[in-house]
C-alpha positions as CSV (number, residue, x, y, z in Angstrom):
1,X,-4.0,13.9,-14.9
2,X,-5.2,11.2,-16.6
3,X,-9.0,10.8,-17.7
4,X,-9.2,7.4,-16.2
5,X,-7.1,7.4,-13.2
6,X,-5.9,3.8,-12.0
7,X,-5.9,2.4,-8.4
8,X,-3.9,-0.5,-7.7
9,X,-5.5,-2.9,-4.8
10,X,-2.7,-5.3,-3.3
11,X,-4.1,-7.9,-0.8
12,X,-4.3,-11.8,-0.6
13,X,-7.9,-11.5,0.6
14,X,-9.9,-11.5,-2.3
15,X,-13.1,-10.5,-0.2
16,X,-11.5,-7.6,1.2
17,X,-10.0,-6.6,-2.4
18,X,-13.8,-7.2,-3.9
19,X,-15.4,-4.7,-1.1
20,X,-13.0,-2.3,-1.7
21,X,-13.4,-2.6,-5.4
22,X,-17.0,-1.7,-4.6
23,X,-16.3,1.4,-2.7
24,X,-14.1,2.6,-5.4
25,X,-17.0,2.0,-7.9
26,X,-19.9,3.5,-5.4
27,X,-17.7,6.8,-5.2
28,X,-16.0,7.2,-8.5
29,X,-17.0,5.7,-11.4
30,X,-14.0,6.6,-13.8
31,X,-11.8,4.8,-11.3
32,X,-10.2,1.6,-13.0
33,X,-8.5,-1.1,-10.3
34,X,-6.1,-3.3,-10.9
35,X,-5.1,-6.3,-8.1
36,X,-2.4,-8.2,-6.9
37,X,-2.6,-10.7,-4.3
38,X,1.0,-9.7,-2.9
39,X,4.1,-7.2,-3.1
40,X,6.0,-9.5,-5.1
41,X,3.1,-9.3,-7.5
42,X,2.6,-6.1,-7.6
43,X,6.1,-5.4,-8.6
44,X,6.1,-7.3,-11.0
45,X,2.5,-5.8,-12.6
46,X,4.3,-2.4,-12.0
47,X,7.3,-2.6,-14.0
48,X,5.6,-4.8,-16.6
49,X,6.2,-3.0,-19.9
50,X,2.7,-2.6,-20.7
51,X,1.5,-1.7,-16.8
52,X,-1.0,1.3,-16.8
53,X,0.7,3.1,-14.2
54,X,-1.4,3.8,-11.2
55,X,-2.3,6.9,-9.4
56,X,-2.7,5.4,-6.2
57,X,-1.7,2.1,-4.1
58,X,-3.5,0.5,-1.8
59,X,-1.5,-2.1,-0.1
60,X,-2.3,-4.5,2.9
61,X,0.4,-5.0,5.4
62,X,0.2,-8.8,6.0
63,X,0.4,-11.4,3.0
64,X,2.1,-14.4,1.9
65,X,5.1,-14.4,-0.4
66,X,6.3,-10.2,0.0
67,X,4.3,-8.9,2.9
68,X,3.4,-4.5,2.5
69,X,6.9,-3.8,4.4
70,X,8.5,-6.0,2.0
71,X,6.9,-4.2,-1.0
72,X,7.3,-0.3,0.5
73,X,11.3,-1.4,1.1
74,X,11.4,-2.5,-2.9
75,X,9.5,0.0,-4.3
76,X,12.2,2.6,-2.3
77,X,15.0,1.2,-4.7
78,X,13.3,1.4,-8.4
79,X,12.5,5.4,-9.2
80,X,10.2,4.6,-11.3
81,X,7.9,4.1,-8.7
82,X,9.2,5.9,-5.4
83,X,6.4,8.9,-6.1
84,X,3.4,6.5,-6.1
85,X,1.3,7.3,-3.6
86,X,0.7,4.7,-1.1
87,X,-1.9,3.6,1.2
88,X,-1.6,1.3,3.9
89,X,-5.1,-0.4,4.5
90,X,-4.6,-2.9,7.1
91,X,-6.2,-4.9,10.0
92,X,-3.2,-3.7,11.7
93,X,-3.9,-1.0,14.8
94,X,-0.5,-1.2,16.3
95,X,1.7,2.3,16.1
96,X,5.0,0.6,15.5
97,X,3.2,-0.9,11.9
98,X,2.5,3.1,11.4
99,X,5.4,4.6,12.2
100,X,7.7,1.8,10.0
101,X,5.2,1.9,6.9
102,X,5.6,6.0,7.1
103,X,9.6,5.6,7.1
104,X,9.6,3.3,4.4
105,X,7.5,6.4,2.2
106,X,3.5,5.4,2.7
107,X,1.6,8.4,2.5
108,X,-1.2,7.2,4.9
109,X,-2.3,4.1,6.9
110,X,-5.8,3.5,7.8
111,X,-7.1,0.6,10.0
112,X,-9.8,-1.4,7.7
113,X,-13.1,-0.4,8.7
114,X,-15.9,-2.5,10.0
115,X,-18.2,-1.7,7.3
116,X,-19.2,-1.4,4.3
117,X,-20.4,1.9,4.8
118,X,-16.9,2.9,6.7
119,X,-14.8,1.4,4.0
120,X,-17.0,3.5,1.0
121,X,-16.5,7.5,3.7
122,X,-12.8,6.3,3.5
123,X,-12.1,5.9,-0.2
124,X,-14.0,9.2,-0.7
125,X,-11.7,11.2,1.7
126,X,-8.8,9.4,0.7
127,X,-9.9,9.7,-3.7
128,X,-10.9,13.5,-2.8
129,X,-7.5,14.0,-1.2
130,X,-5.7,12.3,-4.1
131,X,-7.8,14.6,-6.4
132,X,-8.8,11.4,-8.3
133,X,-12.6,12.3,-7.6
134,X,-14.4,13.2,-10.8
């Protein structure tokens, strides 16, 4: 394990990656985040030569460019990055967005919560279940 582990936040709303950010922070301070405002992004930072390779993926299901399907389908085909852990965090509640995102090798999918103080008891479950609490 690294000393510093590395989260990587994909999502075009920069709000939502900002709060998020700040749970991160509230709950583990040797946490360092990276962003990408989309999957095609996100490959890209990922298998940039100099990418810190993350620990863990947060990944939003609907954005412009390479939506979170889109990204989870890609990310399948390069090895390199088939055992990153990922996290669907989505507006999405529908089952058949679940079920899909699981096939395609997410780890878990949680429905965005309403506030601030739901979004900072889910990155703590989901950092202590990772092991990337310090």
């Amino acid at each position: 394990m690294n000393e510093i582990s590395t989260i990587l936040i994909v999502d075009d709303d920069d709000d939502d990656q900002e709060m998020l950010r700040e749970a991160i922070a509230t709950v583990a301070t040797s946490v360092r985040c990276l962003s990408a405002a989309n999957g095609e992004e996100a490959l890209r930072l990922l298998q940039a030569t100099d990418a810190h390779r993350p620990d863990l993926i947060f990944l939003d299901m609907n954005m412009p460019r390479m939506n979170g399907l889109g990204f989870l389908r890609h990310r399948g085909q390069i090895d390199s990055l088939a055992d990153i852990p990922v996290v669907i965090y989505s507006t999405s509640k529908r089952p058949e967005d679940e079920i899909e995102t699981r096939r395609l090798g997410a780890r878990d999918f949680i429905t965005k919560p309403d506030s601030f103080e739901g979004i900072v008891r889910m990155v703590e479950g989901l950092l202590a279940e990772a092991s990337l609490l310090k």
